[in-house]
Each structure stands twice: as C-alpha cells, then as structure tokens.
MIDOSE-1310 file (N, C-alpha, C; in nm, 2 decimals, decimal comma, always signed):
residues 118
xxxx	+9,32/+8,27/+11,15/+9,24/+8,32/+11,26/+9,21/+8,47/+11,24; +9,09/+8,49/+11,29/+9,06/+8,66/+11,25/+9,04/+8,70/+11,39; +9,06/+8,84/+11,38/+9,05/+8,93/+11,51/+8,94/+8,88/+11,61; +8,79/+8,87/+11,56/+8,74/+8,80/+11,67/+8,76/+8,70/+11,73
xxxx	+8,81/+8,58/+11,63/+8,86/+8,47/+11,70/+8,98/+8,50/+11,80; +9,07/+8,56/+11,80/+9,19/+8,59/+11,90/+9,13/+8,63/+12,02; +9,00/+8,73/+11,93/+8,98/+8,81/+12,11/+8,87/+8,73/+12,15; +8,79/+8,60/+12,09/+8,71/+8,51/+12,17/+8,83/+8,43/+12,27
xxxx	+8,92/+8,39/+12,21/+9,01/+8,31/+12,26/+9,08/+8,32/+12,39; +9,11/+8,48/+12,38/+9,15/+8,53/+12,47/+9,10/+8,54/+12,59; +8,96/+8,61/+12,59/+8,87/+8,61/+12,66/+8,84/+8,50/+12,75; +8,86/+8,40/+12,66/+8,82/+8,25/+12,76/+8,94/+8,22/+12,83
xxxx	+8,98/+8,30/+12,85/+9,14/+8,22/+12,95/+9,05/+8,31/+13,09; +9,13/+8,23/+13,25/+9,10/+8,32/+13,37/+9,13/+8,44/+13,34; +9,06/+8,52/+13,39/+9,08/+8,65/+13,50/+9,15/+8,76/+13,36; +9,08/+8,71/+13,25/+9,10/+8,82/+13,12/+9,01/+8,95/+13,10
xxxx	+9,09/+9,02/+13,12/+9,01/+9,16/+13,10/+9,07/+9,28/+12,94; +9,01/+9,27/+12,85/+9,00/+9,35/+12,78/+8,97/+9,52/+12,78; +9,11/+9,62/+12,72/+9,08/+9,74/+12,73/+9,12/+9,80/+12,64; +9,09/+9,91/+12,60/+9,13/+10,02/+12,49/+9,26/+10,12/+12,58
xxxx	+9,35/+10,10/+12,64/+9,43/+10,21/+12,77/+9,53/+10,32/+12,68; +9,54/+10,29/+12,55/+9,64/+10,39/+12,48/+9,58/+10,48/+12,39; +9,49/+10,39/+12,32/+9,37/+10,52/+12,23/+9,23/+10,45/+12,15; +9,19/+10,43/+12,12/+9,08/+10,41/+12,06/+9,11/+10,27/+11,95
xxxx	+9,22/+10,27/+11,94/+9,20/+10,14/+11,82/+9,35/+10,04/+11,88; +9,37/+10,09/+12,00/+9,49/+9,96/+12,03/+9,41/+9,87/+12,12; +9,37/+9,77/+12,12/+9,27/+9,67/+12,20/+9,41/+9,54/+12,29; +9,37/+9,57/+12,41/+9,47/+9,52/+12,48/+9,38/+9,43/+12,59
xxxx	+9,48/+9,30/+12,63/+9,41/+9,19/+12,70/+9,52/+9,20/+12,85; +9,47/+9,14/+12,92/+9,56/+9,16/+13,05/+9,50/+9,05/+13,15; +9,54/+9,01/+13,21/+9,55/+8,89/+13,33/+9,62/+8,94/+13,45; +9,52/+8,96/+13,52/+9,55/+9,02/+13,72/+9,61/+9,19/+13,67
xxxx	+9,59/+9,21/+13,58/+9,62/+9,37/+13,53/+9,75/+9,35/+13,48; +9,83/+9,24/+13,41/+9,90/+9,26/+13,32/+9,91/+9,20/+13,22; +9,98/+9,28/+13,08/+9,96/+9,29/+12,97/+9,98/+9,12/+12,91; +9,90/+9,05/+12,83/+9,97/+8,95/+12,77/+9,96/+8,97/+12,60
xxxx	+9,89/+9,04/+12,58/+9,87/+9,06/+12,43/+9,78/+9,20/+12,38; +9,78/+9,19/+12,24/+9,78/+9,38/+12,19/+9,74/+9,33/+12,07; +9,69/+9,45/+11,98/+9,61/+9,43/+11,87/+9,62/+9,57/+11,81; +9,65/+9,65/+11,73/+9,61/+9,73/+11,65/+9,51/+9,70/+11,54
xxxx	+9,40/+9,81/+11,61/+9,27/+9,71/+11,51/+9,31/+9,76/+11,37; +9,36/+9,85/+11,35/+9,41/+9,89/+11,17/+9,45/+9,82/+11,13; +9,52/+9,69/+11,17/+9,59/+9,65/+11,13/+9,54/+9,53/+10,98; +9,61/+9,58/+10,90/+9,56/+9,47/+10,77/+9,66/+9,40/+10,71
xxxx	+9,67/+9,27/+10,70/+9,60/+9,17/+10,75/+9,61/+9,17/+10,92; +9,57/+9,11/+11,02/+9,54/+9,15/+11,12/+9,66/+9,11/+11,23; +9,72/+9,14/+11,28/+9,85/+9,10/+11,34/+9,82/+9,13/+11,56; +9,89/+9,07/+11,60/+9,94/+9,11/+11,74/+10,05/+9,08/+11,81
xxxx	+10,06/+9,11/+11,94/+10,22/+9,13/+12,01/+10,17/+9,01/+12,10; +10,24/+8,95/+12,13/+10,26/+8,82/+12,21/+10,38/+8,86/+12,27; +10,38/+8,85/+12,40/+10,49/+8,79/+12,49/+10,55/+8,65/+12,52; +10,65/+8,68/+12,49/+10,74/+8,52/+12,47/+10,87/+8,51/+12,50
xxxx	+10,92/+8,44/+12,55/+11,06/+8,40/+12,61/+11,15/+8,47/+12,52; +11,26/+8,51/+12,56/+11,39/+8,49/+12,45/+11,41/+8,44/+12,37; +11,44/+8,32/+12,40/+11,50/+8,18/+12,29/+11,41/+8,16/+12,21; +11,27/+8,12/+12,24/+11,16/+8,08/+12,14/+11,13/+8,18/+12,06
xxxx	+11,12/+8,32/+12,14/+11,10/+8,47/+12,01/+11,19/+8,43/+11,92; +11,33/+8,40/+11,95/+11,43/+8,40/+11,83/+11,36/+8,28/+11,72; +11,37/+8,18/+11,78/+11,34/+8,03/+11,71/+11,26/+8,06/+11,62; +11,14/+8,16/+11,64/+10,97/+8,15/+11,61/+11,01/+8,24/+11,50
xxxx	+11,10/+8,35/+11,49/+11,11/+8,44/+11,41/+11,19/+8,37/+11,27; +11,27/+8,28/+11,32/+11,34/+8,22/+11,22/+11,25/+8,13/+11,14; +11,20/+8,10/+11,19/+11,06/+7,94/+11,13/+11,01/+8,05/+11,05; +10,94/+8,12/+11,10/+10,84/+8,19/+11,05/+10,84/+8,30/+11,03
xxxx	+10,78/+8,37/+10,89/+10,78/+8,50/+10,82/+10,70/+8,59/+10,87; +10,59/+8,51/+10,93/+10,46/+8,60/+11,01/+10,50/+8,63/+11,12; +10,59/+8,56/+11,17/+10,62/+8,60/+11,32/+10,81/+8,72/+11,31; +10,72/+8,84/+11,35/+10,82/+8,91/+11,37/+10,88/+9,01/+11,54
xxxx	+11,00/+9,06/+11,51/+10,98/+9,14/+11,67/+10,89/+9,21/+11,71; +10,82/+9,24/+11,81/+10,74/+9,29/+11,88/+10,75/+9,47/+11,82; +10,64/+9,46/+11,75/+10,61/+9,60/+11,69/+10,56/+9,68/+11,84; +10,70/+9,82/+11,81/+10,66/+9,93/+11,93/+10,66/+9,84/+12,07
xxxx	+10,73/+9,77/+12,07/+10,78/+9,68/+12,24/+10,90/+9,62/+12,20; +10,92/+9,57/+12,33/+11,04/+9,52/+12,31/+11,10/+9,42/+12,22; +11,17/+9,47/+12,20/+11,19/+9,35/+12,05/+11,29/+9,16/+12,15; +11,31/+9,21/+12,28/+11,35/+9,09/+12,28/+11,23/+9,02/+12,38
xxxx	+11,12/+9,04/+12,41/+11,03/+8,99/+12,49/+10,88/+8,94/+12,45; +10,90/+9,05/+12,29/+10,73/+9,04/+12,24/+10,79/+9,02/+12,09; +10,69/+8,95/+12,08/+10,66/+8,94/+11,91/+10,54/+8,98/+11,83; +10,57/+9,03/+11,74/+10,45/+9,03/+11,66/+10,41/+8,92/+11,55
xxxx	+10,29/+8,91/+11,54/+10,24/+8,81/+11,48/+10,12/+8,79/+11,42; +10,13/+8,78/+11,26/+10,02/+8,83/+11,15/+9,90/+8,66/+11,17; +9,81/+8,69/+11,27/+9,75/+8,58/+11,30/+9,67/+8,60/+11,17; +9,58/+8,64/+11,01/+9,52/+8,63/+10,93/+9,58/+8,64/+10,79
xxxx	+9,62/+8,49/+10,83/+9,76/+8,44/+10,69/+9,80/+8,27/+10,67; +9,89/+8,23/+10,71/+9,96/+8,11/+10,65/+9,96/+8,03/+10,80; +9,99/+8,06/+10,90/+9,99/+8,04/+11,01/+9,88/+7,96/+11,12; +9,87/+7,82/+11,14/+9,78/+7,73/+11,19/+9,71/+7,78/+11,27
xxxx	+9,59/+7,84/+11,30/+9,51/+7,81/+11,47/+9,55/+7,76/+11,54; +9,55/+7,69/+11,59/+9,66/+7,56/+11,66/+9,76/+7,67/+11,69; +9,88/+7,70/+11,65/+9,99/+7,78/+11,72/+9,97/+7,89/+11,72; +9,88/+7,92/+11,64/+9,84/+8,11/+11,73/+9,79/+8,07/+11,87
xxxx	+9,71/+7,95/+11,89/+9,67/+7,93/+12,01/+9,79/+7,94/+12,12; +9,84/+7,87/+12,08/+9,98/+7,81/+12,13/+10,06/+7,89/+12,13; +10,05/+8,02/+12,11/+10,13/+8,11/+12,10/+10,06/+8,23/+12,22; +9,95/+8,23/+12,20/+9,85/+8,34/+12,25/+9,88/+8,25/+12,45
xxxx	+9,86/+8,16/+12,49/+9,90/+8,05/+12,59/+9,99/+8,07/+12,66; +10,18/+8,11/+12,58/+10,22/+8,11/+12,58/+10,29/+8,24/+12,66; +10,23/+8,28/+12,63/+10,21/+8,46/+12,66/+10,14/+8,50/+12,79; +10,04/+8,43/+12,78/+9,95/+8,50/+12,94/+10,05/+8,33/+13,06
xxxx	+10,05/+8,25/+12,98/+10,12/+8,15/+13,12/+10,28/+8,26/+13,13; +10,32/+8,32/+13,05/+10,44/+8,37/+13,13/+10,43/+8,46/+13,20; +10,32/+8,58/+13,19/+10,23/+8,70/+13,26/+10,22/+8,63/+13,39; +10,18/+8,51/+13,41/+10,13/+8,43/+13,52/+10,23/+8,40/+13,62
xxxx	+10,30/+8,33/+13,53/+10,42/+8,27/+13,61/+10,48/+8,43/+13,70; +10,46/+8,57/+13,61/+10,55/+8,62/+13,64/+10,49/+8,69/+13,75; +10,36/+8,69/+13,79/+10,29/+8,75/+13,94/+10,31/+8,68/+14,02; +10,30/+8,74/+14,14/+10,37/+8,73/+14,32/+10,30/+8,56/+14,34
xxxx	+10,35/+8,48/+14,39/+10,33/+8,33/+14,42/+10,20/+8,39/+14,52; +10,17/+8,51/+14,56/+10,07/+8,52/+14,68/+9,91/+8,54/+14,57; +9,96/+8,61/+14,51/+9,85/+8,64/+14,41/+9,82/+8,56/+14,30; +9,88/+8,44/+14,28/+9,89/+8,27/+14,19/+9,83/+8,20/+14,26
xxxx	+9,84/+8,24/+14,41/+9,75/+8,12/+14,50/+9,62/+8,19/+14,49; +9,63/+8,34/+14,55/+9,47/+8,43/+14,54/+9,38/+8,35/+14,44; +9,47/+8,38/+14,29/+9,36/+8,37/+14,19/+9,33/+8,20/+14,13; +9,39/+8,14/+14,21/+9,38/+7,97/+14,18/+9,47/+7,88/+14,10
xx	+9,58/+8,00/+14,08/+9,70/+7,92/+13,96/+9,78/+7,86/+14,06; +9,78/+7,81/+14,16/+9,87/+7,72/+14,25/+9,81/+7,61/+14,31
C-alpha cells in the first residue's frame, strides 16, 4: 500500500478529517478530533502510527518485522508500521480499522450516539 492509498482509505471512514497540526510534513487523520493515525511524509519506504490495544501491539510486533513500537508515541498504545513492503492490504486495512474503532469506542457514549456510532 502506498501513502495515497492509506490516506484514500482513511478518508473514507466517518467523520475523518485530515491535518498537517505539528509541521508541514506530519499528515495526521482524526475522528470527532481525535487522533487515529500519523504519517511522516519523509518517510522511505513509507510507514505510520496506528493505535492499537496492548496485547495485539505486542502480538503484531512479534509476527511482524514491519510492525514496530509507535515511533515518537507511546510505545505501549501505537505502533508503527512500514505500510510500502511485505505486508498485505488486507491488514494494513485491518490494522488502520483497528485504530479509529478504538478512537471511537473511546468518545463519550453521548457523542457515539451524536455522530451515529450507537
């Protein structure tokens, strides 16, 4: 998957808003104004930070070489992840999903009903 395809992907989820908030080349996605995923566009081959549970961060790191701790975040919440490599579409999808359903889960039950996730 290449950088456009993440940020088409991304894009098509609800209530996704794309912004530059740190400097000129970090491209950041957010749902109801919080963060689910990140991008350093320098990045070569092209990688981003996903938010992800505990247990599965650990799992996913072990499986796989492309998936590492969340560069510059938290290393037990975010992962980073070289989406332009070895690594299926399919579970970058599944990974990118992953990330904004826990964003989701994690806003106020009042603002889940607001925006139609209840």
């Amino acid at each position: 998957m290449n950088i456009e395809e993440f940020r088409t992907y991304c894009l098509s989820k609800k209530y996704v808003t794309e912004s530059f908030p740190f400097d000129h080349k970090t491209l950041v996605f957010k749902v109801a104004n919080k963060m689910f995923a990140l991008s350093g566009l320098e990045h070569y081959p092209a990688s981003v930070n996903l938010k992800c549970n505990p247990e599965k961060a650990i799992e996913l790191r072990e499986q796989y070489s492309e998936i590492t701790e969340g560069y510059h975040m938290s290393k037990v919440h975010w992962n980073t992840v070289i989406i332009e490599g070895k690594l299926p579409n399919k579970l970058i999808k599944e990974l990118i999903d992953h990330s904004y359903n826990l964003v989701v889960k994690g806003l106020t039950k009042k603002l889940q009903k607001e925006l139609g996730f209840l």
